[in-house]
Phi, psi and omega in degrees: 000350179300016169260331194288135172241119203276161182247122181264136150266151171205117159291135194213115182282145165335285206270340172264340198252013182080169171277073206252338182349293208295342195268133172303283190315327173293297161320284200325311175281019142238062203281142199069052162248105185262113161327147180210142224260338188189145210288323214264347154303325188297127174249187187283330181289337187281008164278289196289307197277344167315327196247022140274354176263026154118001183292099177273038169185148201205126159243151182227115190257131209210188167278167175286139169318120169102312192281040195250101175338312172264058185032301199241332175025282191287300203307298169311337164295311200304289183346290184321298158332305208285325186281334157268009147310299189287322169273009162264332182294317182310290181328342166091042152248140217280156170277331175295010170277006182219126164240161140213143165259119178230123214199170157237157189185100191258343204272327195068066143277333174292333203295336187276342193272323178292348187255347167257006181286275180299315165288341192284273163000300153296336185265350166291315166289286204135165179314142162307147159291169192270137167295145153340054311233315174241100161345134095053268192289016176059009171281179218245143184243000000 
């Protein structure tokens, strides 16, 4: 497994972590990085559908605790992680494949160290398994 280089999706709030979309080098270096307006935004499916589209990892960057621009945002964000951890594990997905973080980086320093943080990490695992493609009840997961 020492080849593998995993593909991170990484979710990012606006007021805490900057408008960084746009610097060209950060992006470059952080690639499947989607801007997000509050943390709190992120739903679950837009979690579930990264890693059914090849995401062997997701970080969610978020505002500081007490600090969420949309009063709770970030709390709910969190919730949502802990609670899609535990429904990526039923699926037989590992939970260190979803983080959050909630910090400010309005400049993005962190951001790449958290995101090499994290594929290090992921890349210690292995390739994702293939998700389920379909529930039970035959909806599409």
């Amino acid at each position: 497994m020492k080849h593998f280089k995993p593909k991170l999706v990484c979710f990012s709030c606006r007021f805490s972590w900057g408008y960084l979309a746009e610097d060209a080098g950060l992006s470059w270096q952080t690639r499947n990085w989607v801007p997000v307006v509050c943390s709190g935004k992120i739903d679950t499916t837009h979690i579930l559908s990264a890693f059914k589209h090849g995401a062997d990892g997701v970080l969610i960057l978020g505002c500081p605790e007490g600090d969420c621009h949309y009063q709770d945002g970030n709390y709910e964000a969190r919730k949502r992680v802990y609670l899609m951890q535990r429904i990526l594990e039923s699926y037989g997905i590992e939970k260190e494949r979803l983080e959050i973080r909630l910090s400010v980086d309005p400049e993005g320093k962190q951001i790449t160290h958290y995101v090499k943080e994290l594929s290090d990490r992921v890349a210690k695992l292995g390739p994702v398994k293939k998700m389920i493609e379909r529930t039970e009840s035959g909806s599409a997961v």
